[in-house]
py3Dmol code that shows the C-alpha trace and the ligand (Angstrom):
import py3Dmol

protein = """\
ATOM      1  CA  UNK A   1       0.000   0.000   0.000  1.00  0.00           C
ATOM      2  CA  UNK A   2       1.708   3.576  -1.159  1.00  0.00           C
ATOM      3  CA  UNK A   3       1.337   6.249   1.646  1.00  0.00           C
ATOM      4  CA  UNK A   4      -1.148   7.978  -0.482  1.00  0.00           C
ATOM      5  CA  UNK A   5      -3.122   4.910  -0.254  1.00  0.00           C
ATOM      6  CA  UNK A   6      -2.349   5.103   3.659  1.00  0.00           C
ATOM      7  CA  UNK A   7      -3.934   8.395   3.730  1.00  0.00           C
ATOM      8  CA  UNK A   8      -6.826   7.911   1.839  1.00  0.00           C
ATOM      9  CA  UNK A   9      -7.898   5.187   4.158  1.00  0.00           C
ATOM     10  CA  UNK A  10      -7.271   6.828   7.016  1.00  0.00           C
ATOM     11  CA  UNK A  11      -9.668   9.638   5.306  1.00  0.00           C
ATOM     12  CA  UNK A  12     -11.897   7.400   4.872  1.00  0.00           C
ATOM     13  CA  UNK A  13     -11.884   6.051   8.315  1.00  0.00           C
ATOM     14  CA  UNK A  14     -12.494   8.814   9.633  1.00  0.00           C
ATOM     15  CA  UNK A  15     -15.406   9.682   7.676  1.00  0.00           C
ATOM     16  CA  UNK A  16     -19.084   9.992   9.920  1.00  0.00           C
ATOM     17  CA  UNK A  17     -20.843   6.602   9.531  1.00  0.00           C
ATOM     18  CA  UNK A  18     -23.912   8.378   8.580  1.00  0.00           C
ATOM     19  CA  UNK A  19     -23.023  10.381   5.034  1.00  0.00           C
ATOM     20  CA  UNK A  20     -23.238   6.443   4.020  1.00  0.00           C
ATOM     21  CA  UNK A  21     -26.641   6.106   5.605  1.00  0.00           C
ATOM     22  CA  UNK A  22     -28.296   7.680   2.544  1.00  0.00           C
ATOM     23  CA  UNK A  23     -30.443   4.994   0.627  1.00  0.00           C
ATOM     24  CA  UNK A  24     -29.879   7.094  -2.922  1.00  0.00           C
ATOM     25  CA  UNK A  25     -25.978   6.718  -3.516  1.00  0.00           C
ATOM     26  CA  UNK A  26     -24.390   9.444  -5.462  1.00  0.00           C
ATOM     27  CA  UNK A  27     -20.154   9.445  -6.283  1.00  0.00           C
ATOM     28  CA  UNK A  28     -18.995  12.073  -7.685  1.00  0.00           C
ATOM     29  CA  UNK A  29     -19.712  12.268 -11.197  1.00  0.00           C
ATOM     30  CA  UNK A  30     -16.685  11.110 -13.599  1.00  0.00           C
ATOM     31  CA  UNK A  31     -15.397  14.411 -15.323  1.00  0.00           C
ATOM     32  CA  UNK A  32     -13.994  13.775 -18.615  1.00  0.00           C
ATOM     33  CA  UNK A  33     -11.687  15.136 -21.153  1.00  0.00           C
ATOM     34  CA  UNK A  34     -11.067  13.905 -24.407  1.00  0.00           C
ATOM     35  CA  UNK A  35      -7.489  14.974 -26.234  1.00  0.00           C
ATOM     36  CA  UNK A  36      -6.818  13.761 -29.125  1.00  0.00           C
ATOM     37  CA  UNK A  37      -7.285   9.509 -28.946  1.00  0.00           C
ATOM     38  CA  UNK A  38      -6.925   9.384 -25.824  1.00  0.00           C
ATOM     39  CA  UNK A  39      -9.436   9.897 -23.008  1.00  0.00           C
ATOM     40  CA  UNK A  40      -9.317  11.577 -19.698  1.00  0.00           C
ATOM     41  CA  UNK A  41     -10.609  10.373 -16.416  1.00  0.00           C
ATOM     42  CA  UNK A  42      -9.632  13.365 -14.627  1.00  0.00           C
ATOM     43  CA  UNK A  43     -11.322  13.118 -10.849  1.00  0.00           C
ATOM     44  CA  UNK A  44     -10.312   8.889 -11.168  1.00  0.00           C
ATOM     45  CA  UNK A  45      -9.173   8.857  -7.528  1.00  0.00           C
ATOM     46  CA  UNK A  46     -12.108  11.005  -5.981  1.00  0.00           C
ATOM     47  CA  UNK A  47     -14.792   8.165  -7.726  1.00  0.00           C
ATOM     48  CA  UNK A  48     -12.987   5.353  -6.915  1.00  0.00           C
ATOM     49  CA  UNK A  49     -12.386   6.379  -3.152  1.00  0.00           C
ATOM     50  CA  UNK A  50     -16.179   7.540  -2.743  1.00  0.00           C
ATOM     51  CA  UNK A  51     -17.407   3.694  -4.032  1.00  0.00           C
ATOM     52  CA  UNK A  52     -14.770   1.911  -1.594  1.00  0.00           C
ATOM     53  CA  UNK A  53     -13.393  -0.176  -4.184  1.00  0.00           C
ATOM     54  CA  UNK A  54     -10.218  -0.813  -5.589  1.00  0.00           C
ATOM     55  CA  UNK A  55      -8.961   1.055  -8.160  1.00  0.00           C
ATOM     56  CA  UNK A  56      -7.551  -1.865 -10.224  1.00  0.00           C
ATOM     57  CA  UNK A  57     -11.152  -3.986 -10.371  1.00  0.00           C
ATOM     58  CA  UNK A  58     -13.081  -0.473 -11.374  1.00  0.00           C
ATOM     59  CA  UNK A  59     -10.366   0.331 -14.160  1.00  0.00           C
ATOM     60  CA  UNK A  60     -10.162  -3.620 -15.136  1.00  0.00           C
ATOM     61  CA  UNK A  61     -14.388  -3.668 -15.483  1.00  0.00           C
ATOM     62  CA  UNK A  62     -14.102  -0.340 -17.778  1.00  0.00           C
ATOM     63  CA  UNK A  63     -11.474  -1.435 -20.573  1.00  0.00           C
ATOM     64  CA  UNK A  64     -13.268  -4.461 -20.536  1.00  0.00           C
ATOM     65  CA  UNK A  65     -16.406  -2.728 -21.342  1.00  0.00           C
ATOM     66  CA  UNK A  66     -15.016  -0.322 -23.592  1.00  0.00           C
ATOM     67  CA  UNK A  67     -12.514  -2.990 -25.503  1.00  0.00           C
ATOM     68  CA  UNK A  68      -9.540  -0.635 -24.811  1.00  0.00           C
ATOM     69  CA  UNK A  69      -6.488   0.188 -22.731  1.00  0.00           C
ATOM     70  CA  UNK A  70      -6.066   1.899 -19.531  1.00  0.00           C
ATOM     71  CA  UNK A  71      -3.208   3.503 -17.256  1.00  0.00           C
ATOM     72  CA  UNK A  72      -3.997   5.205 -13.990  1.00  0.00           C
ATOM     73  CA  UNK A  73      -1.622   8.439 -13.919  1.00  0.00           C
ATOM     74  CA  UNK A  74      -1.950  10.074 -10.358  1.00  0.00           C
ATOM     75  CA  UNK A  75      -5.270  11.492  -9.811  1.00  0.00           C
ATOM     76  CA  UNK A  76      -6.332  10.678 -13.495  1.00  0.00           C
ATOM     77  CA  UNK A  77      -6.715   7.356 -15.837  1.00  0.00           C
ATOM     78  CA  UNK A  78      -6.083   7.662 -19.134  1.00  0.00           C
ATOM     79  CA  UNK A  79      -7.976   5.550 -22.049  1.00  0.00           C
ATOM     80  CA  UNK A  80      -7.249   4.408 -24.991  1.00  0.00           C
ATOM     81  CA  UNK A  81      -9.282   5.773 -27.571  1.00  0.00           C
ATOM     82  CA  UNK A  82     -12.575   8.302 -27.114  1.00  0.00           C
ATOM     83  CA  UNK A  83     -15.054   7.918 -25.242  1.00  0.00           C
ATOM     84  CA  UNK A  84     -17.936  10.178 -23.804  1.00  0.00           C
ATOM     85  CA  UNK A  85     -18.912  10.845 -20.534  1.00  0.00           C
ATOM     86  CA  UNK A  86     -22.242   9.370 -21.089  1.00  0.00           C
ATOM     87  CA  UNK A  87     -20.724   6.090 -21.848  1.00  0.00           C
ATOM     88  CA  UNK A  88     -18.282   6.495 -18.614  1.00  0.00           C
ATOM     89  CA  UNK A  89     -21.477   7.459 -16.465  1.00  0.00           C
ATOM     90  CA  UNK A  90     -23.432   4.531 -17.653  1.00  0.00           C
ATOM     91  CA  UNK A  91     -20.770   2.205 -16.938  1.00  0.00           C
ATOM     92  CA  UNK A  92     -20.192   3.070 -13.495  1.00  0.00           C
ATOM     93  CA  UNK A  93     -23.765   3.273 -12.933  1.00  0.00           C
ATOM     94  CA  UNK A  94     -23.817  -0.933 -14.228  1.00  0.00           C
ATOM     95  CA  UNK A  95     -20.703  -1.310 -12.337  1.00  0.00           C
ATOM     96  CA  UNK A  96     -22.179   0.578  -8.679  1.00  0.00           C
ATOM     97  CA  UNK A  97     -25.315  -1.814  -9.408  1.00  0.00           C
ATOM     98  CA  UNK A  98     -23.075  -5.027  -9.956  1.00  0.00           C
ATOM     99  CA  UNK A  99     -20.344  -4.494  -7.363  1.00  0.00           C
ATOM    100  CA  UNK A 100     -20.978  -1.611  -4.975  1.00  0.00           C
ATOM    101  CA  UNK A 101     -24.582  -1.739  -4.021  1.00  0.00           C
ATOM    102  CA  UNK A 102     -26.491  -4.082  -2.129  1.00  0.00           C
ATOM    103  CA  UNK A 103     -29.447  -5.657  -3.930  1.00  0.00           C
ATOM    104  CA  UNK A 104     -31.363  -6.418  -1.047  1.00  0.00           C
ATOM    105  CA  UNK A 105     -31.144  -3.147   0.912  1.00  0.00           C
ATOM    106  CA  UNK A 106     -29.517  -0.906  -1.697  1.00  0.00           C
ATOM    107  CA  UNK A 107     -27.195   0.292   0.312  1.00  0.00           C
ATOM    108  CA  UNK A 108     -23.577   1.390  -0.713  1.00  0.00           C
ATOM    109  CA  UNK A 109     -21.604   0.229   2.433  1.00  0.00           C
ATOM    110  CA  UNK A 110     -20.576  -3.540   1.122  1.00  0.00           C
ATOM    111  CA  UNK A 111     -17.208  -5.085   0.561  1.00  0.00           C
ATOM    112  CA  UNK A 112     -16.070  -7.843  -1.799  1.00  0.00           C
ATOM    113  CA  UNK A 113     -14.847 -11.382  -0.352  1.00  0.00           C
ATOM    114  CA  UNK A 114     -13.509 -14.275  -2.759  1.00  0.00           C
ATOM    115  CA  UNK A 115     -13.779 -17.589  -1.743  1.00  0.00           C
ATOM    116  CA  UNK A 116     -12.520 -20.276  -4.122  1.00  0.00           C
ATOM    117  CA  UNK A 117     -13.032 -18.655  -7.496  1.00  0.00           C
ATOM    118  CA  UNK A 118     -16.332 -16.968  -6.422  1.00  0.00           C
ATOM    119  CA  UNK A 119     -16.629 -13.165  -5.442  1.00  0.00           C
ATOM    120  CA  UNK A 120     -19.466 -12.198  -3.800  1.00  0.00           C
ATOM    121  CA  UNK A 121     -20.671  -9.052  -2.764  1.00  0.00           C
ATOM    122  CA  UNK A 122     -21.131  -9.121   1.523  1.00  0.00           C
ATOM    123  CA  UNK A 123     -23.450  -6.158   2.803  1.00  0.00           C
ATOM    124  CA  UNK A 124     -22.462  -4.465   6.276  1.00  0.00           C
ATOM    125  CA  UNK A 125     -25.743  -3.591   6.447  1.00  0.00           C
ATOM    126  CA  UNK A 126     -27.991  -6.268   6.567  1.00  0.00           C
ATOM    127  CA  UNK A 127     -25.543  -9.221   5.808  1.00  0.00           C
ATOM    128  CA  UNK A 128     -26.639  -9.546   2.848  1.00  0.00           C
ATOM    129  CA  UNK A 129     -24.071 -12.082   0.533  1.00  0.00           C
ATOM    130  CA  UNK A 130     -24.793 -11.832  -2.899  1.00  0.00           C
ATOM    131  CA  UNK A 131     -22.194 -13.790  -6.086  1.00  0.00           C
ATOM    132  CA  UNK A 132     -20.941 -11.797  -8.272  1.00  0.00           C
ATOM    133  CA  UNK A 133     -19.013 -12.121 -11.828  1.00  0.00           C
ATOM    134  CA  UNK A 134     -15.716 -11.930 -12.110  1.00  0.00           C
ATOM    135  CA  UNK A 135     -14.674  -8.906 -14.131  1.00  0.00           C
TER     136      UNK A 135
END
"""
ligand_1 = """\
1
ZN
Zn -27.755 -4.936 2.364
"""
view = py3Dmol.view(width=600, height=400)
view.addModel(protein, "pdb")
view.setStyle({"model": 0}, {"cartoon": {"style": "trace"}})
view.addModel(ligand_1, "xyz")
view.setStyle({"model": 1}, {"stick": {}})
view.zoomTo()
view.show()
């Protein structure tokens, strides 16, 4: 774990419980830049540390999605190719509803476990356990 890693956790940490208590989850929308082929993901960090997950599994789900290539640079990723916010917003609206939110109580505050070659999706919640695909 880098220390800016370190840090962020320890942000998060000491977050109040209750801003997660909120049954409508809203990140922080992606804001994106497109320069010539290549495709700007410029508040990368800021999404991925308001959904709790790591950064590797959301950026591994999106080039999937968008059959391209991906390299996190700081604060930003940078894709492959163009692609519009729309398409960046939709995704990570499929990929809250697949990965981040529960489906029984809709609530954000879950974590993945894998056990064997199965992920599933465990809800602090209300327990909730829930399989999930592999990305
Ligand atoms: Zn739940």
């Amino acid at each position: 774990m880098s220390d800016y890693e370190k840090m962020l956790k320890r942000a998060r940490e000491q977050l109040p419980e209750k801003i997660f208590e909120k049954s409508r989850f809203e990140p922080p929308k992606p804001q994106i830049a497109i320069e010539g082929n290549r495709t700007f993901f410029k508040n990368w960090h800021q999404v991925v540390s308001a959904i709790h997950r790591d950064e590797n599994h959301l950026l591994k789900f999106l080039t999937k999605e968008l059959a391209t290539s991906a390299t996190i640079e700081g604060q930003r990723a940078v894709f492959a190719g163009k692609h519009s916010r729309s398409t960046m917003i939709d995704l990570i609206n499929r990929y809250l509803k697949e990965f981040v939110i529960c489906p029984e109580c809709h609530k954000p505050d879950t974590h993945i476990v894998k056990e064997d070659r199965i992920s599933f999706l465990v809800c602090e919640a209300c327990g909730a356990r829930t399989s999930i695909k592999s990305v």
